[in-house]
LUMKE-926249 format. One record per residue: residue in one letter; chain; z, x, y of N, C-alpha, C in turn. Coordinates in Angstrom, 1 decimal. Each point is the difference from the previous one (the first is absolute). Example, Ala and Ser with C-alpha at 12.3 -4.5 7.8 and 13.67 -1.06 7.14 Angstrom:
# residues 2
- A,A,7.8,13.2,-5.7,0.0,-0.9,1.2,0.0,0.9,1.2
- S,A,-0.7,-0.4,1.1,0.0,0.9,1.1,0.8,-0.8,1.1
# end
This chain:
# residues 235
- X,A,10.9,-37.7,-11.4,-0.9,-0.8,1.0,-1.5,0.3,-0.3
- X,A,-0.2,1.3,-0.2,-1.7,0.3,-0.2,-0.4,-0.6,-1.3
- X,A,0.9,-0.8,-0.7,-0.5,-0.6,-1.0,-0.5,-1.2,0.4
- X,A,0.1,-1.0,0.6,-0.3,-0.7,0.3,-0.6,-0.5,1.3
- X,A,-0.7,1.5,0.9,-0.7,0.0,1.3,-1.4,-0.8,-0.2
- X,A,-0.8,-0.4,0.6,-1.6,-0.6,-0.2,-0.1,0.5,1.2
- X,A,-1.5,0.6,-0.3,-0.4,0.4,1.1,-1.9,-0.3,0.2
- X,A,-0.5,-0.4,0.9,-1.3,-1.3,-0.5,-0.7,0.7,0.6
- X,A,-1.7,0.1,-0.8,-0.9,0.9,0.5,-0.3,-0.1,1.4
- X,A,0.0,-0.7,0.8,0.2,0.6,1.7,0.7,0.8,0.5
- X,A,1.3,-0.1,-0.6,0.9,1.1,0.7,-0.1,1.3,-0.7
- X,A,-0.9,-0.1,-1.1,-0.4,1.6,-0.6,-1.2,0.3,0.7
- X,A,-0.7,-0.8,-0.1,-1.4,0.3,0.9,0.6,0.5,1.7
- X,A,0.7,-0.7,0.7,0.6,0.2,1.1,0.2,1.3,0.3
- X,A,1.2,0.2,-1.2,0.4,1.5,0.3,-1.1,1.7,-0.5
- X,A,-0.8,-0.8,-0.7,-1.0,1.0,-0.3,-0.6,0.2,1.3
- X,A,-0.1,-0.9,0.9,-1.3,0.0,1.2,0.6,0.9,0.8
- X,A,1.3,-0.5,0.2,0.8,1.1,0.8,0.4,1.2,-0.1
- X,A,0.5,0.6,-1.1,0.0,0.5,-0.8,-0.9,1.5,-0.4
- X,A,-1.3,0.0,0.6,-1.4,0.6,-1.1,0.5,1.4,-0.2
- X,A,0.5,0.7,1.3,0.4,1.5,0.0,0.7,-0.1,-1.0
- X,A,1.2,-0.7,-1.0,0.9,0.7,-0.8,-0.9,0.0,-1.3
- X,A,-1.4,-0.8,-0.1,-0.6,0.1,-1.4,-1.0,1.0,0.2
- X,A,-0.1,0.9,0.3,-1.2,1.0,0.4,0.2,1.4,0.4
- X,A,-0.8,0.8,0.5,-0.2,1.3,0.5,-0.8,-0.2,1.3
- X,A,0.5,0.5,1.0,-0.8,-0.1,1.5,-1.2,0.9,0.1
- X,A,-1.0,-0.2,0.4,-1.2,1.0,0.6,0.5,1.4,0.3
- X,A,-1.0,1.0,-0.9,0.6,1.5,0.2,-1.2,0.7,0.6
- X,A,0.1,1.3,0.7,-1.2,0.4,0.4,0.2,1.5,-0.2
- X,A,-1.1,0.8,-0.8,0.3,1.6,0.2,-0.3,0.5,0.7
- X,A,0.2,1.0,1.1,-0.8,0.2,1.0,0.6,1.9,0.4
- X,A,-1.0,0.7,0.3,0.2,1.4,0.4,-0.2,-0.3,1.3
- X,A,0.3,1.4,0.8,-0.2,0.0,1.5,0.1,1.8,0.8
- X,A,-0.4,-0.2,0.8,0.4,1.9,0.8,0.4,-1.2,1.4
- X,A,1.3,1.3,0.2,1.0,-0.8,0.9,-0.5,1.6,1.0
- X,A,-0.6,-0.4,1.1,0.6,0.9,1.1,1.1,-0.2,0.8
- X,A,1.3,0.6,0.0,1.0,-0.5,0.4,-0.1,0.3,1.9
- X,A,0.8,-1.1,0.5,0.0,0.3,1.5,1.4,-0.4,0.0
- X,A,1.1,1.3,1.0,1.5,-0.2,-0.4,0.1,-1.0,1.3
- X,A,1.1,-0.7,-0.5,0.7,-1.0,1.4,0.2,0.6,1.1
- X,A,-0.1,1.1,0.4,0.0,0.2,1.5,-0.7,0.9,0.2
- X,A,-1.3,-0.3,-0.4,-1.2,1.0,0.1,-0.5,0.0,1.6
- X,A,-0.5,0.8,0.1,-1.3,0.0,1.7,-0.8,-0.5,-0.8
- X,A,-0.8,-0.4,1.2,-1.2,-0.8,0.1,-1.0,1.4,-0.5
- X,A,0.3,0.7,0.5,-0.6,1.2,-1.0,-0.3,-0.2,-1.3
- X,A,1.1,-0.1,-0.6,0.3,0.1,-1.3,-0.9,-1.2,-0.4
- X,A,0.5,-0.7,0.4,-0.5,-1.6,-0.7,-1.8,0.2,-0.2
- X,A,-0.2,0.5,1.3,-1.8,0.2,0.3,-0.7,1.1,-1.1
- X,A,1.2,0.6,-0.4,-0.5,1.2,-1.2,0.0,-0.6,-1.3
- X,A,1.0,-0.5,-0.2,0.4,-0.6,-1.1,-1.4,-1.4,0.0
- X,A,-0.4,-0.7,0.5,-0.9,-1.1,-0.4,-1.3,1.0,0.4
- X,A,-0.4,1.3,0.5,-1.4,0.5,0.1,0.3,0.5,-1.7
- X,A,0.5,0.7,0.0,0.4,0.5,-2.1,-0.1,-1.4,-0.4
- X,A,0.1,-0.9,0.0,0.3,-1.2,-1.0,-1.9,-0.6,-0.1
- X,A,-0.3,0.1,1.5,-1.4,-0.5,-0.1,-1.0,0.8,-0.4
- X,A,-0.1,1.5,-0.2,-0.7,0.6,-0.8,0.4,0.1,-1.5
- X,A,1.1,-0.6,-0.3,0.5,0.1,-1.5,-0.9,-0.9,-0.4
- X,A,0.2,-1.1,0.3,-1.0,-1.8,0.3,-1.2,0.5,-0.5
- X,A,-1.1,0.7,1.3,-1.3,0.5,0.0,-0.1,0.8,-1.6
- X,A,0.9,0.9,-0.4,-0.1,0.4,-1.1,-0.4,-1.1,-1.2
- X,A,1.4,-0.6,0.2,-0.2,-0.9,-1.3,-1.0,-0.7,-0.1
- X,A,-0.2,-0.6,1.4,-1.3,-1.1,-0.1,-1.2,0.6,-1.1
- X,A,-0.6,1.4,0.5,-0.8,0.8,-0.9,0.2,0.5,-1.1
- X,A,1.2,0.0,-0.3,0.3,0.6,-1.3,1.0,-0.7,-0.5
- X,A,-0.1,-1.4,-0.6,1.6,-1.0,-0.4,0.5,0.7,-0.7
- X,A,-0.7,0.6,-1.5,0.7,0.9,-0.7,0.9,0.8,0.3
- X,A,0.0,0.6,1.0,0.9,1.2,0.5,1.2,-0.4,0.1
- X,A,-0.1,-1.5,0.5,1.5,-0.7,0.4,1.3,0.8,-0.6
- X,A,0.5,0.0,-1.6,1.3,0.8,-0.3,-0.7,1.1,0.2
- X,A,-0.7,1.1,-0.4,0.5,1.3,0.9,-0.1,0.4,1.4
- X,A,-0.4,-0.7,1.0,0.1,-0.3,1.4,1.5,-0.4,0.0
- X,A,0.4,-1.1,-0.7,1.4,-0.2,0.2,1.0,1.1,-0.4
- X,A,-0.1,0.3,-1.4,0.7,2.0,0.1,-0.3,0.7,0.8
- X,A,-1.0,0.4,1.0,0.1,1.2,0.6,0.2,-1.0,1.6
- X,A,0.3,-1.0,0.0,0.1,-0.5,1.9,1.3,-0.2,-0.1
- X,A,0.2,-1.5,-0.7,0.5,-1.0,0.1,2.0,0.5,0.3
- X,A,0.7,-0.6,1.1,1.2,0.6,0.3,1.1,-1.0,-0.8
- X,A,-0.8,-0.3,-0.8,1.7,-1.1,-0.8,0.1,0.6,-1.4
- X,A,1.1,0.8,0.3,0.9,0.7,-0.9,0.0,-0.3,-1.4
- X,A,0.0,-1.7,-0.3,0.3,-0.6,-1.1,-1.5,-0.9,-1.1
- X,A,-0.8,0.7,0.8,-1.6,-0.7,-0.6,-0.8,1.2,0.3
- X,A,0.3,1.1,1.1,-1.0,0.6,-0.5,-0.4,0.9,-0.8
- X,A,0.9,0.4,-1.1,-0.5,1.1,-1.0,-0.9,-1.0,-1.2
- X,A,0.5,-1.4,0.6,-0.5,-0.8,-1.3,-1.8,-0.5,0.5
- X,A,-0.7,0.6,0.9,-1.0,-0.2,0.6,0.3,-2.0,1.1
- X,A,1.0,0.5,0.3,0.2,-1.6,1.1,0.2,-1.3,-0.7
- X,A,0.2,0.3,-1.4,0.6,-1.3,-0.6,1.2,-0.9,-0.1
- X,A,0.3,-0.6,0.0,1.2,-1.0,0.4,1.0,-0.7,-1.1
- X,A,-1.3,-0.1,-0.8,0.2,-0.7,-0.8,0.1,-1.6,0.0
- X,A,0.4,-0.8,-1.1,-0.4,-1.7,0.5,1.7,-0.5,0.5
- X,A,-0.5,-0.6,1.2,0.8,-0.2,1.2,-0.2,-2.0,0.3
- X,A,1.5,-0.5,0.1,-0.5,-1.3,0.5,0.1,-0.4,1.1
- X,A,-0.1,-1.1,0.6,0.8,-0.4,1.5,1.0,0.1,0.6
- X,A,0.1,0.5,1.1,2.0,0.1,0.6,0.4,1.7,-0.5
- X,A,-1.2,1.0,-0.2,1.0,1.0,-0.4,-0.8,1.2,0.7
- X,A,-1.5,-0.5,0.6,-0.4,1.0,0.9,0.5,-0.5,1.9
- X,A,-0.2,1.2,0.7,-0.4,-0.8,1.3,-1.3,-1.1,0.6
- X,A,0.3,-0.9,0.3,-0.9,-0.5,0.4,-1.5,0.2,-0.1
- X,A,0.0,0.7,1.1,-1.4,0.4,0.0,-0.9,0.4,-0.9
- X,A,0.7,1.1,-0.8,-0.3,0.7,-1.3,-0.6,-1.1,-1.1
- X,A,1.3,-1.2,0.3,-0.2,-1.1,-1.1,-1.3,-0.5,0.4
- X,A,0.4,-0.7,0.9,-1.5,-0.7,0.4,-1.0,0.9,-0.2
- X,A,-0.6,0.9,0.3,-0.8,1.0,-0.6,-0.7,-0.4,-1.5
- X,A,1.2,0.2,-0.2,-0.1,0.2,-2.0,-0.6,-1.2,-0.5
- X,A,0.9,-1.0,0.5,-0.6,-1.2,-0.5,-0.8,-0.7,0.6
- X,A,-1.0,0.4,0.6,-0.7,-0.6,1.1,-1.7,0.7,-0.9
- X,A,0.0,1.4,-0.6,-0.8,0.9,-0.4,-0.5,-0.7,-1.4
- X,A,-1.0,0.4,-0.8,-0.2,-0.4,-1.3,0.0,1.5,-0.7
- X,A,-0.3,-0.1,-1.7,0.2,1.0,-0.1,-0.8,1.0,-0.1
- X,A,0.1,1.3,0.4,-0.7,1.4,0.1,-0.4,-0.4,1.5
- X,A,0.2,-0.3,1.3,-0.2,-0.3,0.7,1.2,0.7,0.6
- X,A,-0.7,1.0,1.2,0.5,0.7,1.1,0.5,-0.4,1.4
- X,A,0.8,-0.5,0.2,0.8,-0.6,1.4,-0.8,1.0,1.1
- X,A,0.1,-0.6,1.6,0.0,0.9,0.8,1.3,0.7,0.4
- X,A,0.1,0.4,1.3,1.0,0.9,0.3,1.1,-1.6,0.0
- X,A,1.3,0.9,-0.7,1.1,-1.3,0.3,1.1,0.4,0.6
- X,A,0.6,-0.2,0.8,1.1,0.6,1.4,1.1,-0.8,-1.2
- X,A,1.3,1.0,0.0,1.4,-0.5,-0.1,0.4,0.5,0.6
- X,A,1.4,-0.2,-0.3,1.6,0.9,0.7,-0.4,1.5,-0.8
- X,A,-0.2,0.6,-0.7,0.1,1.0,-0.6,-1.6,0.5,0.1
- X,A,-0.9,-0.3,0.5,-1.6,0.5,0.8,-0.7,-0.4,-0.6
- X,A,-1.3,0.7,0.2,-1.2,-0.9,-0.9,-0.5,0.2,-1.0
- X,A,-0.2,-1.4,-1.0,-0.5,0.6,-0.9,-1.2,-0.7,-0.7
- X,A,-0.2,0.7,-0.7,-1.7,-0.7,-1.0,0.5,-0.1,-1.2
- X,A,-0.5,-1.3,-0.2,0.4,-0.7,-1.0,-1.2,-0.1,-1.0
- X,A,0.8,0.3,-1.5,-1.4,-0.3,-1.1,0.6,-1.1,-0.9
- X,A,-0.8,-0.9,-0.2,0.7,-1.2,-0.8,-0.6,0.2,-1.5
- X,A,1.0,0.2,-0.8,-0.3,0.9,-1.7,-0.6,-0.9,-0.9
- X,A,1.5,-1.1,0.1,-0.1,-1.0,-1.2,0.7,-1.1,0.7
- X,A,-0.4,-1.2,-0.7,0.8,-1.4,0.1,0.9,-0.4,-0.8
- X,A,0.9,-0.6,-0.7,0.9,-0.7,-1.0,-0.4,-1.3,0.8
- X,A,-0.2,-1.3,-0.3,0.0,-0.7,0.6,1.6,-1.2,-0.2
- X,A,0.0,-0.8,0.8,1.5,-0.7,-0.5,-0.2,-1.1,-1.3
- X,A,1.1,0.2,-0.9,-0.3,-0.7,-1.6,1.2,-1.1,0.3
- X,A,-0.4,-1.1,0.1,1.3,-1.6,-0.3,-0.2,-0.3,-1.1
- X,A,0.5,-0.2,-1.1,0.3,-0.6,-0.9,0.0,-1.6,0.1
- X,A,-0.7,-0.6,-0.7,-0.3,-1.5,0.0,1.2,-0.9,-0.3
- X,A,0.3,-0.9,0.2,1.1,-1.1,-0.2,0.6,0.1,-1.4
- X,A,-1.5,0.2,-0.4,0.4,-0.8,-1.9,0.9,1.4,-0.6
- X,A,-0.5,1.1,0.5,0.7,1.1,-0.3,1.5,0.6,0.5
- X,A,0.7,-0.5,1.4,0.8,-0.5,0.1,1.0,-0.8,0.0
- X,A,-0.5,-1.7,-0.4,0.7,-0.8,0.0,1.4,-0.3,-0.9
- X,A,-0.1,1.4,-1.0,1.2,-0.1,-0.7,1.1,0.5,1.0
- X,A,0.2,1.0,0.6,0.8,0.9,1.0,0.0,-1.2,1.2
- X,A,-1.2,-0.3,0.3,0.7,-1.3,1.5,0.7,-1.1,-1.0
- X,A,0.1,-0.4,-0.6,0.7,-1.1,-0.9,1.6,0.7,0.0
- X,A,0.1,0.9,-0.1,1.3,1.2,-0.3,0.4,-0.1,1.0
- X,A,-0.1,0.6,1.4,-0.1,0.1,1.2,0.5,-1.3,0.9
- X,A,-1.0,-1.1,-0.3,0.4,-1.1,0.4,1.3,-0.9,-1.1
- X,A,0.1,0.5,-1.1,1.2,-0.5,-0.3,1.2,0.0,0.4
- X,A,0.2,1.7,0.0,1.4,0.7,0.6,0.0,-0.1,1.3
- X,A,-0.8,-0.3,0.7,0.2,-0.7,1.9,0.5,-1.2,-0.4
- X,A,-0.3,-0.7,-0.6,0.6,-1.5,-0.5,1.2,-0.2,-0.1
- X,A,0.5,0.6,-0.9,0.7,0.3,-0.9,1.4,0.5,1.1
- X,A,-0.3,1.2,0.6,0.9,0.5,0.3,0.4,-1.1,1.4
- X,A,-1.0,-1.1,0.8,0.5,-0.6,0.6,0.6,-1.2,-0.3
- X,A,-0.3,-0.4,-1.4,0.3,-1.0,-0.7,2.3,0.2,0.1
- X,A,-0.1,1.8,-0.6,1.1,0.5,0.0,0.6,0.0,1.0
- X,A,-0.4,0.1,1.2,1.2,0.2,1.5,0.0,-1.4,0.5
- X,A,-0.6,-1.3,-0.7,0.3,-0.9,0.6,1.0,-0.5,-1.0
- X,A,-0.2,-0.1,-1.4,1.2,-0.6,-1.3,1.3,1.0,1.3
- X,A,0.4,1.4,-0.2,0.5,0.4,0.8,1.1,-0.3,0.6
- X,A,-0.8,-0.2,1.4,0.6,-0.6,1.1,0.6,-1.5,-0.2
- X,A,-0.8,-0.9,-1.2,0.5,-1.2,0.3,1.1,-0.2,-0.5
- X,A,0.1,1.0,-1.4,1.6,0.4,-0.6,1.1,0.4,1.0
- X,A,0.0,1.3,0.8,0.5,0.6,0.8,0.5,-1.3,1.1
- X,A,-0.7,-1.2,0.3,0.0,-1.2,0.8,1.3,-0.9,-0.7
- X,A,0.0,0.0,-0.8,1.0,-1.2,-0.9,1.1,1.4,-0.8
- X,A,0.5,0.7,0.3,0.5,1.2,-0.9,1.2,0.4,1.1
- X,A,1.5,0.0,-0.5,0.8,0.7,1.2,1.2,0.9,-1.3
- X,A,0.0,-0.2,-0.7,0.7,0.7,-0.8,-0.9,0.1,-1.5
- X,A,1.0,1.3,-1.2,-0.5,0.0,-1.1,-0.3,-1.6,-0.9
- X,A,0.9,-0.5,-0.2,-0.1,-1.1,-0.4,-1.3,-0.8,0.6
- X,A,-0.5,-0.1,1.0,-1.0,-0.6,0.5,-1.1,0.6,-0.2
- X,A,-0.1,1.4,-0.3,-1.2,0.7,-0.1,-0.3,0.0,-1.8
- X,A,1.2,0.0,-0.5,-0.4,-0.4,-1.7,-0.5,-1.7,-0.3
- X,A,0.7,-0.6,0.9,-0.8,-1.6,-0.5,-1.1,-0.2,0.7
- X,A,-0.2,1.0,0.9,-1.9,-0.6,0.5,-0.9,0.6,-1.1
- X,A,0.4,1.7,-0.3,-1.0,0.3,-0.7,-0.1,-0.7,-1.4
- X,A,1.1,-0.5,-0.6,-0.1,-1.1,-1.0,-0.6,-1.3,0.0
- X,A,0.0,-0.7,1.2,-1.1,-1.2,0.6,-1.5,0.8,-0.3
- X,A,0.1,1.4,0.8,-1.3,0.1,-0.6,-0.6,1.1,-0.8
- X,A,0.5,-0.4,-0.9,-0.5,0.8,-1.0,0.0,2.0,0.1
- X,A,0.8,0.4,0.6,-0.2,1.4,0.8,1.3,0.5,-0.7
- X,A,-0.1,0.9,-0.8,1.4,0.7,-0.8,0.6,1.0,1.2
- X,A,1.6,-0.7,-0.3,0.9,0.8,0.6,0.4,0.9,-0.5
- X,A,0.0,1.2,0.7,0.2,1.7,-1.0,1.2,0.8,0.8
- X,A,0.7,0.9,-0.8,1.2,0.8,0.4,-0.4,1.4,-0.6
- X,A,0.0,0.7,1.0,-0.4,1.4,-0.1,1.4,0.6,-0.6
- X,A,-0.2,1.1,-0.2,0.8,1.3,-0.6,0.7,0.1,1.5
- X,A,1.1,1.2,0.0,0.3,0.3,1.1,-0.9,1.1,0.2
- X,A,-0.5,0.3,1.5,-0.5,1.2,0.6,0.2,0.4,0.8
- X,A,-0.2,1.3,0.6,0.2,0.7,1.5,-1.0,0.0,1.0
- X,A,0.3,-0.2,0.9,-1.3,0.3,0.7,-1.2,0.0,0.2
- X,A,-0.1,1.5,-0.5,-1.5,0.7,-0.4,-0.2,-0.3,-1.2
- X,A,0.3,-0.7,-0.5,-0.6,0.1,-2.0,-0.7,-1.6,0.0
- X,A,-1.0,0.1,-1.3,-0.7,-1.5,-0.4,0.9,-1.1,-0.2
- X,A,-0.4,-1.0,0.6,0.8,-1.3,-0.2,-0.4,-0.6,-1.5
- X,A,0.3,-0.2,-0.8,0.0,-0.5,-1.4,-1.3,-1.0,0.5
- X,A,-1.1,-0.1,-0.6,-1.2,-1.0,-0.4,-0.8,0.3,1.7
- X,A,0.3,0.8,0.4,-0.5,0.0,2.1,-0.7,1.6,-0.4
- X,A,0.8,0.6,-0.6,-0.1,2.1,0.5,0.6,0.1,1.5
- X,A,-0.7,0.8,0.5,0.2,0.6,1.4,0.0,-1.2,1.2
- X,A,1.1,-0.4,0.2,-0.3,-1.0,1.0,1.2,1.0,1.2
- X,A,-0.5,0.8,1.2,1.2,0.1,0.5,0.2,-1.1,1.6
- X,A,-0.8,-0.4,0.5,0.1,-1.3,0.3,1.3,-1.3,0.3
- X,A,-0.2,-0.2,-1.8,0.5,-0.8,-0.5,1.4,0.9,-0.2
- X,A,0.1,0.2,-0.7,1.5,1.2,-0.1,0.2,0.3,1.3
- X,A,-0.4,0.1,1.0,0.5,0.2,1.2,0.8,-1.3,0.3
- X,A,-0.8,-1.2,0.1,0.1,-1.5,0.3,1.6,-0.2,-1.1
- X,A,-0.3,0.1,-1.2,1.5,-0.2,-1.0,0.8,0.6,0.9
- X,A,0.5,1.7,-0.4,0.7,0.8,0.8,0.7,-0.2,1.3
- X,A,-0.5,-1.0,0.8,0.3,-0.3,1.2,0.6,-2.0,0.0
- X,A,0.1,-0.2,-1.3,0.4,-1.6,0.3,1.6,0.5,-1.0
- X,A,0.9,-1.4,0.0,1.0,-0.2,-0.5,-0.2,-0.5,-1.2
- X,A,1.1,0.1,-1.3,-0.3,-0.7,-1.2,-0.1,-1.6,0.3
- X,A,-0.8,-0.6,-0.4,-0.2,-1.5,0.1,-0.8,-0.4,1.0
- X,A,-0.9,1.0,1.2,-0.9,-0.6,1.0,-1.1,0.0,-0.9
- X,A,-1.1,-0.8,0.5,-1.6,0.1,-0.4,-0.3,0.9,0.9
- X,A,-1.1,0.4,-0.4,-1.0,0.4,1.0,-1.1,-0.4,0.3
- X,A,-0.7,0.0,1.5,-1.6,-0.8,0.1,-0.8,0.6,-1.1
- X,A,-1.2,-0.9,-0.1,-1.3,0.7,-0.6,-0.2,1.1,0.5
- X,A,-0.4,1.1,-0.9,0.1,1.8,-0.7,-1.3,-0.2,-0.4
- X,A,-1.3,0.6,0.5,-0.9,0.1,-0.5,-0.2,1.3,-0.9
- X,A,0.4,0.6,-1.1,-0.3,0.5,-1.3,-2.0,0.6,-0.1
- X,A,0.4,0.9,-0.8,-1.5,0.2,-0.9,-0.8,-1.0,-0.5
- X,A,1.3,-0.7,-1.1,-0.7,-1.1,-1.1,0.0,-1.6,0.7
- X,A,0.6,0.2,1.5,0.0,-1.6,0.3,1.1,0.1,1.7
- X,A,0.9,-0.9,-0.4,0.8,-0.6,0.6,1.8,-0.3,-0.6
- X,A,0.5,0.7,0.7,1.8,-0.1,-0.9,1.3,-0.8,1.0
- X,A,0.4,-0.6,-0.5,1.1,-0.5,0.7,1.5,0.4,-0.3
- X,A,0.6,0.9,0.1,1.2,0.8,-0.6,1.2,-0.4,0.4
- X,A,0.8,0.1,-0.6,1.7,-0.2,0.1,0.7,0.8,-0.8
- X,A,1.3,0.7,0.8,0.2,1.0,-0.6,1.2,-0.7,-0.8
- X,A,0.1,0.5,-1.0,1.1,-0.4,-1.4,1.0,0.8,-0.7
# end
């Protein structure tokens, strides 16, 4: 069937528009930070110590940006950035908290956040570097959307031939003279078990489930397969 799909530059163009995330890289951002942590069931104490520390960390940096990573080695309470001087490394959307994110991406770069409240306390944010997001143009994908939009075709093209066989089909005999009307070679497997590859299929267990469970001489409905669509009778 994918030999003979057409698929016309609107519906390539279409699926490109929709599409853009699968031709690209999303916006990345590197970013260090000193986390003063405040635990979930802190006093108000706590909390009040924890952001007076965080605001003179701030006052520091403001006067001394440089300091940022070794301020972040000798303050900062997050286990996992701070021997690295508060670096993060490049990070995209959906993988910080909130706030943090917004932060980050809200900052330009070498540019110092103020105090930013999360679930895990406050912190000061340094924005390192950018990656910006890379899409790839049409002309550079349109071989893969042409691929893409074939085998969607294709494979619907297949569960409709299919069903309309499966429609007009009640025994073997009937299932060998449709696929001979059209053109669709009738094939007889080896014998198999179960778990093993079906001769010209491989691993179908599915389908071997579906055999396994009919009598010699039933069809079975359309079997959606790897390579397509199968209509079986056991022999």
């Amino acid at each position: 069937l994918l030999a003979r799909i057409d698929v016309s530059n609107e519906e390539v163009r279409n699926y490109y528009d929709g599409h853009r995330n699968e031709f690209g890289t999303p916006e990345e951002r590197r970013a260090a930070h000193i986390l003063i942590s405040v635990p979930a069931n802190a006093s108000q104490e706590q909390q009040d110590a924890a952001r007076k520390k965080s605001e003179q960390l701030l006052q520091q940096i403001s006067k001394t940006p440089a300091r940022f990573a070794e301020l972040a080695r000798l303050n900062s309470q997050d286990p996992g950035s701070a021997a690295n001087g508060g670096d993060l490394g490049f990070v995209g959307r959906g993988v910080m908290v909130k706030p943090f994110e917004d932060a980050v991406f809200a900052l330009k770069t070498g540019e110092i956040s103020a105090l930013v409240k999360s679930d895990f306390g406050y912190h000061i944010i340094k924005m390192v570097d950018n990656q910006p997001e890379v899409v790839r143009q049409l002309a550079e994908v349109r071989a893969e959307v042409l691929d893409q939009l074939r085998w969607q075709k294709a494979q619907q093209e297949a569960e409709t031939v299919a069903k309309a066989m499966a429609a007009s089909v009640k025994t073997p005999a009937d299932l060998e003279r449709v696929a001979g009307e059209r053109k669709i070679e009738f094939r007889e497997s080896g014998l198999f078990l179960p778990d093993q590859p079906i001769d010209l299929l491989g691993p179908q267990p599915e389908l071997a489930a579906t055999v396994f469970g009919m009598k010699e001489g039933e069809v079975s409905t359309p079997q959606r397969v790897a390579r397509g669509w199968v209509l079986a009778t056991v022999s």
